[in-house]
PDBQT receptor file of N, H, CA, C and O in Angstrom, charges set to zero:
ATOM      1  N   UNK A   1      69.059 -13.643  95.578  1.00  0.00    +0.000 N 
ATOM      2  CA  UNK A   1      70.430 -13.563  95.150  1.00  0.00    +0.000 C 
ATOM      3  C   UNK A   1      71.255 -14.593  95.916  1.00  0.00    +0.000 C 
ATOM      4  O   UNK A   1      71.028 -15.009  97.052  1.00  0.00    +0.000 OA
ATOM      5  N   UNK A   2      72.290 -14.944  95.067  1.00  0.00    +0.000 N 
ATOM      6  H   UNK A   2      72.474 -14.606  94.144  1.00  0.00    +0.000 HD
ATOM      7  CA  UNK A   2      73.249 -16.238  95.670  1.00  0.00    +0.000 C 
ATOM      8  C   UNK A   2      74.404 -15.645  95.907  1.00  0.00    +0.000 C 
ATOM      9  O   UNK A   2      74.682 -14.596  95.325  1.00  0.00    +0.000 OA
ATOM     10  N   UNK A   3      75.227 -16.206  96.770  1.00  0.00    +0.000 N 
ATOM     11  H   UNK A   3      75.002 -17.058  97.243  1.00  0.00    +0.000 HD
ATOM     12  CA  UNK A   3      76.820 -16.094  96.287  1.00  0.00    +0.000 C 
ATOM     13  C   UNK A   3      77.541 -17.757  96.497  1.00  0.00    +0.000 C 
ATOM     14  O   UNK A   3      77.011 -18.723  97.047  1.00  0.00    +0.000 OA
ATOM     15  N   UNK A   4      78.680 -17.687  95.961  1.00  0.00    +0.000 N 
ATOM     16  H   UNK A   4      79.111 -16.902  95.515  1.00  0.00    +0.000 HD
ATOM     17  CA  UNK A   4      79.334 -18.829  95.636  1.00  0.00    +0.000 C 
ATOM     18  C   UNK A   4      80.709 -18.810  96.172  1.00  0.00    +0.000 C 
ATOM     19  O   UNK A   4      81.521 -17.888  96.244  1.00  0.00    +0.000 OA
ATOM     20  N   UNK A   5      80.792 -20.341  96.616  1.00  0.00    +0.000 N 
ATOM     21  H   UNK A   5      80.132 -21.090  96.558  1.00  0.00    +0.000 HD
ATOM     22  CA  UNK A   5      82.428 -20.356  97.103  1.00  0.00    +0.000 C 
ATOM     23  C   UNK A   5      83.268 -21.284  96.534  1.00  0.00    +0.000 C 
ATOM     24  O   UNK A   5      82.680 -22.335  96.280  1.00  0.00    +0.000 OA
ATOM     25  N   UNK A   6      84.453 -21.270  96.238  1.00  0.00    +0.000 N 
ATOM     26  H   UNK A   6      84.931 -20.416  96.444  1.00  0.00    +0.000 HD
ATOM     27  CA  UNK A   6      85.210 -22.571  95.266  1.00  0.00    +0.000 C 
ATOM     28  C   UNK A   6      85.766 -22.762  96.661  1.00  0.00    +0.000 C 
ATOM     29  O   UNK A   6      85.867 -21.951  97.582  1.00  0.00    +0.000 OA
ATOM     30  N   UNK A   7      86.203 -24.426  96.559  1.00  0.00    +0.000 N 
ATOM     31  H   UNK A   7      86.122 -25.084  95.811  1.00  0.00    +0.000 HD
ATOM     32  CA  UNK A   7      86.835 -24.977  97.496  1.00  0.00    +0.000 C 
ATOM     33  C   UNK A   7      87.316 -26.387  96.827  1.00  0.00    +0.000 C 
ATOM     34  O   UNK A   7      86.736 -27.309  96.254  1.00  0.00    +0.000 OA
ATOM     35  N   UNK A   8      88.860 -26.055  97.239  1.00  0.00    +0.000 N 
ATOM     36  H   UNK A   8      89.332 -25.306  97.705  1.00  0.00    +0.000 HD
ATOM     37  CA  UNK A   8      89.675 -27.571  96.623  1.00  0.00    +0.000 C 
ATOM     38  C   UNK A   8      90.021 -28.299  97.847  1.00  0.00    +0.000 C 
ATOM     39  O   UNK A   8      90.248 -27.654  98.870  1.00  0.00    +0.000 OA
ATOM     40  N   UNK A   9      90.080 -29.464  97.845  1.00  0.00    +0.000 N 
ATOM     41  H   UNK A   9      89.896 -29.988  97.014  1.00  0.00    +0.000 HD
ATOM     42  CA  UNK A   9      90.633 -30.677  98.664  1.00  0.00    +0.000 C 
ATOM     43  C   UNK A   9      91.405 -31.751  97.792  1.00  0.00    +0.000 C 
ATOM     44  O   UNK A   9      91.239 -32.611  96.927  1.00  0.00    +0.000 OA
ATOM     45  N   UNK A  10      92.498 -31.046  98.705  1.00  0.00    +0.000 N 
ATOM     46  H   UNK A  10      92.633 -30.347  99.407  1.00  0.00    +0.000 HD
ATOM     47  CA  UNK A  10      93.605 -31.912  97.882  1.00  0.00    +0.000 C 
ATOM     48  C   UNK A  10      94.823 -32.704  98.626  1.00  0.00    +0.000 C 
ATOM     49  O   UNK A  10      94.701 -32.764  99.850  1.00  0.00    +0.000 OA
ATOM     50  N   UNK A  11      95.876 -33.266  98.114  1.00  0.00    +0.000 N 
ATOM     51  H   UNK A  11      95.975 -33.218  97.120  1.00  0.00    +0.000 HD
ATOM     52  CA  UNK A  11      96.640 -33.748  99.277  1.00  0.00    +0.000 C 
ATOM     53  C   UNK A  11      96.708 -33.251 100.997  1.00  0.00    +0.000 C 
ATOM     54  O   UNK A  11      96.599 -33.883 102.049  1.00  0.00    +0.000 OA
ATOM     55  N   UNK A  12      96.934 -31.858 100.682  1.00  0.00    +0.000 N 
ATOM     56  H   UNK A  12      97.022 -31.345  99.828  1.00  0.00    +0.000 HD
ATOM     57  CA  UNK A  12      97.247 -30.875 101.599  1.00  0.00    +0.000 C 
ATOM     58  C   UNK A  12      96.086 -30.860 102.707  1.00  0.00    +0.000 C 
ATOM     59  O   UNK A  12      96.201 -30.362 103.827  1.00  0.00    +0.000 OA
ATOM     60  N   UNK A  13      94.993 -31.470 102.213  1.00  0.00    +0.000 N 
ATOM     61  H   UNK A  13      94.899 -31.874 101.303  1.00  0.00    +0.000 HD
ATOM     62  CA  UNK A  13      93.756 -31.165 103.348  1.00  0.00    +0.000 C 
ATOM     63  C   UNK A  13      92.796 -32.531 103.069  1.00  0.00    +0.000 C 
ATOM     64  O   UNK A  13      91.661 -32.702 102.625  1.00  0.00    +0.000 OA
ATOM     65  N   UNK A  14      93.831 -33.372 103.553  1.00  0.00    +0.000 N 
ATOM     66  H   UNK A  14      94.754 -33.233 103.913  1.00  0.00    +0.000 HD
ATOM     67  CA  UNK A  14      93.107 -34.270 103.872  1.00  0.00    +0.000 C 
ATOM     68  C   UNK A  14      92.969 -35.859 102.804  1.00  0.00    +0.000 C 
ATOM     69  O   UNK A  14      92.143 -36.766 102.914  1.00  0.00    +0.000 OA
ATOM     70  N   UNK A  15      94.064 -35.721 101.853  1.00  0.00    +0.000 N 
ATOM     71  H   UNK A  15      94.735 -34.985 101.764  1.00  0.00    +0.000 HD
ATOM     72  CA  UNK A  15      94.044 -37.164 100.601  1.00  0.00    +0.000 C 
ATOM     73  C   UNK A  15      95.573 -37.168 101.394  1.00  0.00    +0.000 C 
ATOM     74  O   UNK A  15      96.422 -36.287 101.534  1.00  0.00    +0.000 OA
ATOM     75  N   UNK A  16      95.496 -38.606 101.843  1.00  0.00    +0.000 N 
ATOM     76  H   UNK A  16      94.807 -39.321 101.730  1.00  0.00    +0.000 HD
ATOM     77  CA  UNK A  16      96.476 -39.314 102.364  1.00  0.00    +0.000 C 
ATOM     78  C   UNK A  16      97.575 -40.051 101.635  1.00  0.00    +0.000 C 
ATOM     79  O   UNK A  16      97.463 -40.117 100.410  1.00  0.00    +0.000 OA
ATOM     80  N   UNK A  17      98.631 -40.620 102.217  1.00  0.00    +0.000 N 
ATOM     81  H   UNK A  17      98.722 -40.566 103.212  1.00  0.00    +0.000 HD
ATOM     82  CA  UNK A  17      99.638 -41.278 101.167  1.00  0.00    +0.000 C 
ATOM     83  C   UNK A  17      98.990 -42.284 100.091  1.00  0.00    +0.000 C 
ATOM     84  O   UNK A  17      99.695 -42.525  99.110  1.00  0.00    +0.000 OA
ATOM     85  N   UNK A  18      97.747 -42.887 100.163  1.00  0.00    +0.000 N 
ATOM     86  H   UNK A  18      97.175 -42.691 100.960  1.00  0.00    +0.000 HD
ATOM     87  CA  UNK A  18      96.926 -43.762  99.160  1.00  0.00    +0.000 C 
ATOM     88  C   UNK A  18      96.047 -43.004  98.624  1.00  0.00    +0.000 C 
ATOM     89  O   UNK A  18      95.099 -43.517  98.029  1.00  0.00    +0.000 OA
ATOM     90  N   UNK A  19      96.186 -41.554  98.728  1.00  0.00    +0.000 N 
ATOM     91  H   UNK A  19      96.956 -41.137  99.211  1.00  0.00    +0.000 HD
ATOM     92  CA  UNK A  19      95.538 -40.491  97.603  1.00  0.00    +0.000 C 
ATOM     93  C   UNK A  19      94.098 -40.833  97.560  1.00  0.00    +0.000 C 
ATOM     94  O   UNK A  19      93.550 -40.854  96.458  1.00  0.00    +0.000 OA
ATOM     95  N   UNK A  20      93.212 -41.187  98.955  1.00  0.00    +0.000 N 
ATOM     96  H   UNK A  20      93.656 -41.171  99.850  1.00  0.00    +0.000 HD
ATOM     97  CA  UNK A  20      92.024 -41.217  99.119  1.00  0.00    +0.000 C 
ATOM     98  C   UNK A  20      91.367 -40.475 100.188  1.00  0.00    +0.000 C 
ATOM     99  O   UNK A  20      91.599 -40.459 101.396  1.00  0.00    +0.000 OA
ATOM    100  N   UNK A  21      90.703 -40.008  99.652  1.00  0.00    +0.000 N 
ATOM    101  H   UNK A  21      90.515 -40.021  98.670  1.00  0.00    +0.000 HD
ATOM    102  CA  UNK A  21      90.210 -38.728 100.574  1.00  0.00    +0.000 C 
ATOM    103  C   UNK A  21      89.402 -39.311 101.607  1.00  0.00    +0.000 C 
ATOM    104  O   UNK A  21      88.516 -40.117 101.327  1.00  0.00    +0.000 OA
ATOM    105  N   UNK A  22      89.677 -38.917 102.904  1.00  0.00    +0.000 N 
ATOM    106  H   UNK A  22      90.397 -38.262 103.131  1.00  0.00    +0.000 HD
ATOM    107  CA  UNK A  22      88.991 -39.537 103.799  1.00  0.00    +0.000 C 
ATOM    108  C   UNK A  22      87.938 -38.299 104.311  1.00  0.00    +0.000 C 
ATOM    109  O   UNK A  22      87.995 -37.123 104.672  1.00  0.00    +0.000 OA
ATOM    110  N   UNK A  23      86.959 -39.358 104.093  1.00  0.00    +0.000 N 
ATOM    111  H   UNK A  23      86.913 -40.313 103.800  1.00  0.00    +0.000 HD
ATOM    112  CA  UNK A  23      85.495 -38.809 103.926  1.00  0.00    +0.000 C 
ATOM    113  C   UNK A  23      85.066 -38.217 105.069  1.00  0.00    +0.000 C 
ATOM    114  O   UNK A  23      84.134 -37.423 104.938  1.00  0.00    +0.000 OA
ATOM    115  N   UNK A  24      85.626 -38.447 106.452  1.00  0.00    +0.000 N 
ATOM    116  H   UNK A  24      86.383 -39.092 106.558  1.00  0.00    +0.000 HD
ATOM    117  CA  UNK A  24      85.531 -38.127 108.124  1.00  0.00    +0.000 C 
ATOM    118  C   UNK A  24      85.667 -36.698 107.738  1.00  0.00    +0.000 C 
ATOM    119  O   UNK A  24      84.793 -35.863 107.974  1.00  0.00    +0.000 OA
ATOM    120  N   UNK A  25      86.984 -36.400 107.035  1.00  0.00    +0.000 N 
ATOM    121  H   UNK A  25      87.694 -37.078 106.844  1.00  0.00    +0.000 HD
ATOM    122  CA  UNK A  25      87.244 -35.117 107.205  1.00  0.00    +0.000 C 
ATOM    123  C   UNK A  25      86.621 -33.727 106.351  1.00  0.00    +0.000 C 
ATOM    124  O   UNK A  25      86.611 -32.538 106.671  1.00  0.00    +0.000 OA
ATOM    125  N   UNK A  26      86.063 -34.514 105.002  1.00  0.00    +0.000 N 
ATOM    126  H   UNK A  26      86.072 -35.479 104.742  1.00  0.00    +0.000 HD
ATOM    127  CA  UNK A  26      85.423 -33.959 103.957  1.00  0.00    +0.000 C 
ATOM    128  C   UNK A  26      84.003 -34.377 104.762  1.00  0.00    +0.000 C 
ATOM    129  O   UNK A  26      83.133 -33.782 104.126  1.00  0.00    +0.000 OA
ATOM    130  N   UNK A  27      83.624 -34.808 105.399  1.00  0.00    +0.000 N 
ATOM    131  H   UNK A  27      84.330 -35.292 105.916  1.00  0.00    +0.000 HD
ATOM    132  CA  UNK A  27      82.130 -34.386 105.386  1.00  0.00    +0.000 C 
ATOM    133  C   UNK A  27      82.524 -33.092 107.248  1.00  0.00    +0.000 C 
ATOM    134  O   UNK A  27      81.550 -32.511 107.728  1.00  0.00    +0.000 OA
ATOM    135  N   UNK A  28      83.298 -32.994 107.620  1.00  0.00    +0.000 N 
ATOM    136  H   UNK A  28      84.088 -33.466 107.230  1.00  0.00    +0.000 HD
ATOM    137  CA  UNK A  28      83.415 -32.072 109.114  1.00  0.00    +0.000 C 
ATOM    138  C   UNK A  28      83.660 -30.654 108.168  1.00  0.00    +0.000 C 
ATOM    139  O   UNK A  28      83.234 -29.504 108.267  1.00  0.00    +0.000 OA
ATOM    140  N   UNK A  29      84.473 -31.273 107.309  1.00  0.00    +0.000 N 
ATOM    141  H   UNK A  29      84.820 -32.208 107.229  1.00  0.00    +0.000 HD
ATOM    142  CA  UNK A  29      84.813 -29.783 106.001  1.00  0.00    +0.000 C 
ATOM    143  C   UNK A  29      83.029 -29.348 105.811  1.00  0.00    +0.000 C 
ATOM    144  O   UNK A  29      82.866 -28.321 106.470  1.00  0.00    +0.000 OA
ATOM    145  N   UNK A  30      82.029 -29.667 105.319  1.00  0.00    +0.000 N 
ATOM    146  H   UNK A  30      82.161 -30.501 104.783  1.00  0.00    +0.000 HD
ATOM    147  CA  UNK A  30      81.051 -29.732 104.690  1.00  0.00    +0.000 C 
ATOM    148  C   UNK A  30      79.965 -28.851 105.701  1.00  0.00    +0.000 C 
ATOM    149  O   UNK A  30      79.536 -27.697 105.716  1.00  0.00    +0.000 OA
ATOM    150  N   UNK A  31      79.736 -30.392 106.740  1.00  0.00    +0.000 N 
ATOM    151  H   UNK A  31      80.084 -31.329 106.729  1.00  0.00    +0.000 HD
ATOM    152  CA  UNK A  31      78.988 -29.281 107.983  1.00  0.00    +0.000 C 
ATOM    153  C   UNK A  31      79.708 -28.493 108.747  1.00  0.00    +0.000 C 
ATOM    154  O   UNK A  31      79.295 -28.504 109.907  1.00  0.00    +0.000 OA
ATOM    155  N   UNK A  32      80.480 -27.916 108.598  1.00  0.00    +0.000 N 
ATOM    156  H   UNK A  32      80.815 -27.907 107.656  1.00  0.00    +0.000 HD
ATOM    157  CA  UNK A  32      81.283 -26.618 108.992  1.00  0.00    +0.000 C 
ATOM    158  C   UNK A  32      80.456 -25.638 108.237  1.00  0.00    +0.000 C 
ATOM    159  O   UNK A  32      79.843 -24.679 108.706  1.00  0.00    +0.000 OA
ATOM    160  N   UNK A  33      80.531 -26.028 106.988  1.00  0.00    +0.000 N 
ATOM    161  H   UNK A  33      81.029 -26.807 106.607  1.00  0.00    +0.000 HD
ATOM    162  CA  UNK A  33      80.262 -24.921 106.047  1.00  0.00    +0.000 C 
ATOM    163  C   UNK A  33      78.766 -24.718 106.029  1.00  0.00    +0.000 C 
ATOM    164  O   UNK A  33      78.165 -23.646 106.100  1.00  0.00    +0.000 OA
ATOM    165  N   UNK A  34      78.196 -26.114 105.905  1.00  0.00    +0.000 N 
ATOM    166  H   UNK A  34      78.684 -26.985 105.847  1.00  0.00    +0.000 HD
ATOM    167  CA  UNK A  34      76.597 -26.103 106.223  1.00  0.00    +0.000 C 
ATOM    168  C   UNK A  34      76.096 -24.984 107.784  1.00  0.00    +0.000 C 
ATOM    169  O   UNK A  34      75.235 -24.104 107.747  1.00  0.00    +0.000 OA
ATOM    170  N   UNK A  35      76.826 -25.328 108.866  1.00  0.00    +0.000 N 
ATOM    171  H   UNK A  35      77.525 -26.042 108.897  1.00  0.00    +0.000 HD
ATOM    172  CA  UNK A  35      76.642 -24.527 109.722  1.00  0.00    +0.000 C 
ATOM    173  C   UNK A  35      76.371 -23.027 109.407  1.00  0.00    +0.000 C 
ATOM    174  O   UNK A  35      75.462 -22.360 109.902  1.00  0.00    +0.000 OA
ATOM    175  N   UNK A  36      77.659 -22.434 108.160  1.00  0.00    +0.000 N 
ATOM    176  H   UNK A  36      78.397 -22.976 107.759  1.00  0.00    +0.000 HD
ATOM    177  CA  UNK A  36      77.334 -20.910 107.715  1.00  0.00    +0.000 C 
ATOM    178  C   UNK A  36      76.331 -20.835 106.843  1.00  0.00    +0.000 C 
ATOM    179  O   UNK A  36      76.135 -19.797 106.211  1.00  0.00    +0.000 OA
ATOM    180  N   UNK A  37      75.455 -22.083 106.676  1.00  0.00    +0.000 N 
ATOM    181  H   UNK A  37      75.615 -22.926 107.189  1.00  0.00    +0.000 HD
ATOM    182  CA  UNK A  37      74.488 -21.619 105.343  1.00  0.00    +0.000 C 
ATOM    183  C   UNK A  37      74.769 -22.305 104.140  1.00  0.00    +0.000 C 
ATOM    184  O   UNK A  37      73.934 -22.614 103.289  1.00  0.00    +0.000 OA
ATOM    185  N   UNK A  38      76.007 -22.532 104.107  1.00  0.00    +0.000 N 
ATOM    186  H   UNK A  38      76.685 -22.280 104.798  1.00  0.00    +0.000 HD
ATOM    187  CA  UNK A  38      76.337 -22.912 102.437  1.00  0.00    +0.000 C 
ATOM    188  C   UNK A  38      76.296 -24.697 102.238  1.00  0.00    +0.000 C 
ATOM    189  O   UNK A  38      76.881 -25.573 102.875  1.00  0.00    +0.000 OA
ATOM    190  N   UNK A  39      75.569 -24.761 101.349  1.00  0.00    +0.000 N 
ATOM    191  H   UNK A  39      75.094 -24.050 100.832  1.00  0.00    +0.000 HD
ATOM    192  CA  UNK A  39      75.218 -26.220 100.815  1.00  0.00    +0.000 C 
ATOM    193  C   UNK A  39      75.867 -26.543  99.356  1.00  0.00    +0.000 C 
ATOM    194  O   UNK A  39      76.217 -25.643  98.592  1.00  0.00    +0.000 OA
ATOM    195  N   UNK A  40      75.948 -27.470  99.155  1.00  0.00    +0.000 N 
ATOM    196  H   UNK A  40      75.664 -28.202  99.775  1.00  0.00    +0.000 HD
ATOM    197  CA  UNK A  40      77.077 -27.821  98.102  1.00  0.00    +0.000 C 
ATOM    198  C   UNK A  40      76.227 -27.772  96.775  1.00  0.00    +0.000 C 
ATOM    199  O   UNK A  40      75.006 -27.628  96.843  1.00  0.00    +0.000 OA
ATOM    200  N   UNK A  41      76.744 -27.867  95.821  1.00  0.00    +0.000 N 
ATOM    201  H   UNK A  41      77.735 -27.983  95.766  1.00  0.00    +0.000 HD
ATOM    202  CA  UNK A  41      75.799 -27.689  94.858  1.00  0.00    +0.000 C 
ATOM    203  C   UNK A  41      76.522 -28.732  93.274  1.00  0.00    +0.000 C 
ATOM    204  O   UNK A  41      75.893 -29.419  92.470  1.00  0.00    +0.000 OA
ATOM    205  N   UNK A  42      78.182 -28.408  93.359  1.00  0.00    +0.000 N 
ATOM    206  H   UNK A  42      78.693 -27.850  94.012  1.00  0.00    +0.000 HD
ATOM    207  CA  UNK A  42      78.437 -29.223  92.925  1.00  0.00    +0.000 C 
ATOM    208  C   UNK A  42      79.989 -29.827  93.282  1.00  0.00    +0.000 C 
ATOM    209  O   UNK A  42      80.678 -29.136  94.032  1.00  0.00    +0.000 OA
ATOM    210  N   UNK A  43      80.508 -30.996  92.803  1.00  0.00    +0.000 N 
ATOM    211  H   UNK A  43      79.949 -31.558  92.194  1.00  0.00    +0.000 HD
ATOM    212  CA  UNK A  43      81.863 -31.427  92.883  1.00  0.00    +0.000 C 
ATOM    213  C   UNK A  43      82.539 -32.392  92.242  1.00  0.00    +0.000 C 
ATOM    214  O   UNK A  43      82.380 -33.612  92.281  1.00  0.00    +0.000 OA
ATOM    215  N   UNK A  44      83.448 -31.617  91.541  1.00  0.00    +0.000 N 
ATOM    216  H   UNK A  44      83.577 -30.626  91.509  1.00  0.00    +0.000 HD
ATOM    217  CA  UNK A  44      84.320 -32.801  90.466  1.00  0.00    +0.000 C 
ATOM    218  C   UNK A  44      85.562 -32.684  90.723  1.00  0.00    +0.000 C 
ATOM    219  O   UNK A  44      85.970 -31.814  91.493  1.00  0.00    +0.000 OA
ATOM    220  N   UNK A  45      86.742 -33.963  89.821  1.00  0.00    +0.000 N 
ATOM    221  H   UNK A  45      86.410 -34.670  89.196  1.00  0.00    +0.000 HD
ATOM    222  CA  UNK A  45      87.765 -34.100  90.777  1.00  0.00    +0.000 C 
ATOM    223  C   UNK A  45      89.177 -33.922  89.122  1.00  0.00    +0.000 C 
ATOM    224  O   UNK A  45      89.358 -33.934  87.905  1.00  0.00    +0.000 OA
ATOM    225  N   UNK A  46      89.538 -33.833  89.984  1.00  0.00    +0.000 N 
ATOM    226  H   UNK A  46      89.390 -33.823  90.973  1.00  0.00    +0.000 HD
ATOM    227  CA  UNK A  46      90.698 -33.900  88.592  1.00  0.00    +0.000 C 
ATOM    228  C   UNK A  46      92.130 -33.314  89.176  1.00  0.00    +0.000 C 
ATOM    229  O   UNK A  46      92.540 -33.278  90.337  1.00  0.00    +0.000 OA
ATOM    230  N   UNK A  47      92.769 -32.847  87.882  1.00  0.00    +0.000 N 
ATOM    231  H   UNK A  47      92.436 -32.876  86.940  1.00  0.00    +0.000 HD
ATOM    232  CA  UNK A  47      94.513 -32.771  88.948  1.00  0.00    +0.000 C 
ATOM    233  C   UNK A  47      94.473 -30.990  88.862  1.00  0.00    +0.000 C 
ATOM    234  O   UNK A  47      93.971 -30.171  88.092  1.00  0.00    +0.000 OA
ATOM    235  N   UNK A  48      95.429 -30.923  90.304  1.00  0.00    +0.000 N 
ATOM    236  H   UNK A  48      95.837 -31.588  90.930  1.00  0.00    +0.000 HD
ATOM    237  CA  UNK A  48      95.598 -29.326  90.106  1.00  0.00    +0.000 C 
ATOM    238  C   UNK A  48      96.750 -28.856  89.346  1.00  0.00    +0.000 C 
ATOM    239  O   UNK A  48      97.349 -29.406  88.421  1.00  0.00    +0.000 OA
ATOM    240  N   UNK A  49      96.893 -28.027  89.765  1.00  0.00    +0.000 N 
ATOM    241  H   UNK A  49      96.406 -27.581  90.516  1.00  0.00    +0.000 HD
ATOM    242  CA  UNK A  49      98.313 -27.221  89.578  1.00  0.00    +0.000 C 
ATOM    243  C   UNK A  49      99.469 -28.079  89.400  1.00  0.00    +0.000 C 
ATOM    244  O   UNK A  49     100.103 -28.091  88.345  1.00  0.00    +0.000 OA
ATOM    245  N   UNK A  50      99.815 -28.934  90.594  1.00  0.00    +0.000 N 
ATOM    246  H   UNK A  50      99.300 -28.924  91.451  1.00  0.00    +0.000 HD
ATOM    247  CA  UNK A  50     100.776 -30.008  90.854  1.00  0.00    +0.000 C 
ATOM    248  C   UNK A  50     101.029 -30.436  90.319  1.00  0.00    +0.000 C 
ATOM    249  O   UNK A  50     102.186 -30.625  89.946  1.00  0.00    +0.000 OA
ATOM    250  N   UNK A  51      99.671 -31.020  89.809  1.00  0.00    +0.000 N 
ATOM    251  H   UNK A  51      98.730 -30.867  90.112  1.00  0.00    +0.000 HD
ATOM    252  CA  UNK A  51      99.312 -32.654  89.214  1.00  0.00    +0.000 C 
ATOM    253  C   UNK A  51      99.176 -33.449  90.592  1.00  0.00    +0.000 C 
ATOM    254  O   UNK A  51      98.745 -34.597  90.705  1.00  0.00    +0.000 OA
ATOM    255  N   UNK A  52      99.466 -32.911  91.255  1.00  0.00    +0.000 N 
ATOM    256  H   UNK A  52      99.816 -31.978  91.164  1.00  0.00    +0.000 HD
ATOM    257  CA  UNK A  52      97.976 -33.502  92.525  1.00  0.00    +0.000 C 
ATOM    258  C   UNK A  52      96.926 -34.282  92.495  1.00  0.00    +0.000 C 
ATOM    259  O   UNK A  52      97.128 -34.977  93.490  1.00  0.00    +0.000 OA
ATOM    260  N   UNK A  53      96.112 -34.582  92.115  1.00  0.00    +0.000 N 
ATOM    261  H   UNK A  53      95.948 -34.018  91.306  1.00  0.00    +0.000 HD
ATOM    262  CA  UNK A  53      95.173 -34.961  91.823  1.00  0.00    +0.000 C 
ATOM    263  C   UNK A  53      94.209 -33.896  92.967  1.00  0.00    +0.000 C 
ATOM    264  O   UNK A  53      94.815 -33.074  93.654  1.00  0.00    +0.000 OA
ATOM    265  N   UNK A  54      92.943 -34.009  93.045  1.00  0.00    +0.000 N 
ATOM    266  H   UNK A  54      92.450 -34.677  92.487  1.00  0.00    +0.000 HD
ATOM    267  CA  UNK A  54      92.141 -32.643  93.809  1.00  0.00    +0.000 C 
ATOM    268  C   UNK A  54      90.215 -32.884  93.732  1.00  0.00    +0.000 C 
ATOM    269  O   UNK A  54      89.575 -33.415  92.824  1.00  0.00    +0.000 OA
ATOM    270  N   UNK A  55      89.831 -32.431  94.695  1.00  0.00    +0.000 N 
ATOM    271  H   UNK A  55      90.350 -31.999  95.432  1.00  0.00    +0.000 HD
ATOM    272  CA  UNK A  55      88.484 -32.255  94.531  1.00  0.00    +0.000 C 
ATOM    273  C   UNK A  55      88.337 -31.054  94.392  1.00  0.00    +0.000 C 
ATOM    274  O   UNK A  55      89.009 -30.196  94.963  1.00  0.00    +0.000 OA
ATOM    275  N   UNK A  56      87.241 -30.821  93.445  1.00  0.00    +0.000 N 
ATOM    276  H   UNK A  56      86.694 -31.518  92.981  1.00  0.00    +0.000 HD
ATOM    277  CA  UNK A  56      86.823 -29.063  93.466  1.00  0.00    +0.000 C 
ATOM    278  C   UNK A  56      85.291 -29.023  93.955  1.00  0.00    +0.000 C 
ATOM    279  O   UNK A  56      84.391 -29.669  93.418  1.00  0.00    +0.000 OA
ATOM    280  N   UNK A  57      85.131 -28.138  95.089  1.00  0.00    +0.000 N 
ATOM    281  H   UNK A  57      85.863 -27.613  95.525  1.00  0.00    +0.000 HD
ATOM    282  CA  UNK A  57      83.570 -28.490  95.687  1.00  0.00    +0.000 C 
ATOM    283  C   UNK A  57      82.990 -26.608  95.218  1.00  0.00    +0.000 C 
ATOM    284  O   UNK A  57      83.669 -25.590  95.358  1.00  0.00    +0.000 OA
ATOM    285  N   UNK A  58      81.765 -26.699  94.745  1.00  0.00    +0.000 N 
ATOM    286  H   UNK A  58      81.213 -27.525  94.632  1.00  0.00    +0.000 HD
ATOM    287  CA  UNK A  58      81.483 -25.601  94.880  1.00  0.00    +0.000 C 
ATOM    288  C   UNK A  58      79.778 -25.184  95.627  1.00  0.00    +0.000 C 
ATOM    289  O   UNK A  58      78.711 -25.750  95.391  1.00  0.00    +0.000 OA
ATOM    290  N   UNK A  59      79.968 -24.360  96.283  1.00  0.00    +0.000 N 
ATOM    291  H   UNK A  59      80.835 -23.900  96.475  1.00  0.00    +0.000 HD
ATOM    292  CA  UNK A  59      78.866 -24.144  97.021  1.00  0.00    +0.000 C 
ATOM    293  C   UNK A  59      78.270 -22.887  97.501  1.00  0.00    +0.000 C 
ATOM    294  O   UNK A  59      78.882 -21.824  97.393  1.00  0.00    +0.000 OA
ATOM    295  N   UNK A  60      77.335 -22.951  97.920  1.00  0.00    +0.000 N 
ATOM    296  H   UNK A  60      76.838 -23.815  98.007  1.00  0.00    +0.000 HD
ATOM    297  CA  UNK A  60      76.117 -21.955  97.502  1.00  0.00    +0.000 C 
ATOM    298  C   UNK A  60      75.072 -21.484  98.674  1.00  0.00    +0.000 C 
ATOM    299  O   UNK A  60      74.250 -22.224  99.214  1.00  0.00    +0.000 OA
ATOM    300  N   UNK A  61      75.264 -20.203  98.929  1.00  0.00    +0.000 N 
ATOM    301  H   UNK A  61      75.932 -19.602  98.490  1.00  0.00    +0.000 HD
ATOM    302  CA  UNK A  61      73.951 -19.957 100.214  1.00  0.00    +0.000 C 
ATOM    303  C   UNK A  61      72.648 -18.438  99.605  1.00  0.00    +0.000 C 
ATOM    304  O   UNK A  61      72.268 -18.402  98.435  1.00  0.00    +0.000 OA
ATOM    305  N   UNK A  62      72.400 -17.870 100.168  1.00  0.00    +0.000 N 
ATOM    306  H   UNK A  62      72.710 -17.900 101.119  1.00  0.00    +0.000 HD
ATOM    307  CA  UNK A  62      71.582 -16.873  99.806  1.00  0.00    +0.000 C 
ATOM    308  C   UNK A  62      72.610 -15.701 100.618  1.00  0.00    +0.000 C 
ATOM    309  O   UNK A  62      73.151 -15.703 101.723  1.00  0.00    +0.000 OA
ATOM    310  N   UNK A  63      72.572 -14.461  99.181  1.00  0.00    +0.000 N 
ATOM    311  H   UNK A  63      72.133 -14.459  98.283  1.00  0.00    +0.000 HD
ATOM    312  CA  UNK A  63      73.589 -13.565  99.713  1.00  0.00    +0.000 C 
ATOM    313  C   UNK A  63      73.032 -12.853 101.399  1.00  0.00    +0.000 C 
ATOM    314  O   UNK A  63      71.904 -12.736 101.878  1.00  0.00    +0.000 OA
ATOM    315  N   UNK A  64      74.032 -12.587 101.791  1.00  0.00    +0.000 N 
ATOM    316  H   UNK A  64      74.949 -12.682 101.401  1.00  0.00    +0.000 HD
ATOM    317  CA  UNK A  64      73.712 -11.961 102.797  1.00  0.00    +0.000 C 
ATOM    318  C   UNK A  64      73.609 -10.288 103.190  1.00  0.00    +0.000 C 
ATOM    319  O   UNK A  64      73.246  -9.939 104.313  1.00  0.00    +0.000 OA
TER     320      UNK A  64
């Protein structure tokens, strides 16, 4: 059995005034999460709520 986590990155965490996500912080985001187990599985980008523009990461460990 799996469970699943949604996770957005968006201005707010980490896309700077040139609306490029700096990757330093999205990959410390990542092995953070790798640390609990969870490995990414997928990620696409598009606008939020705002119109933000946004990454949507979703990821995946074995339930616990």
């Amino acid at each position: 059995m799996y469970e699943y986590k949604v996770l957005t990155f968006d201005r707010t965490r980490g896309l700077g005034a040139s609306d490029r996500i700096k990757p330093d912080v999205l990959e410390a985001m990542l092995n953070d999460h790798a640390d609990e187990g969870w490995r990414l599985v997928s990620c696409t980008s598009g606008l939020g709520s705002k119109g933000a523009s946004e990454l949507v990461l979703i990821l995946e460990r074995t339930k616990r």
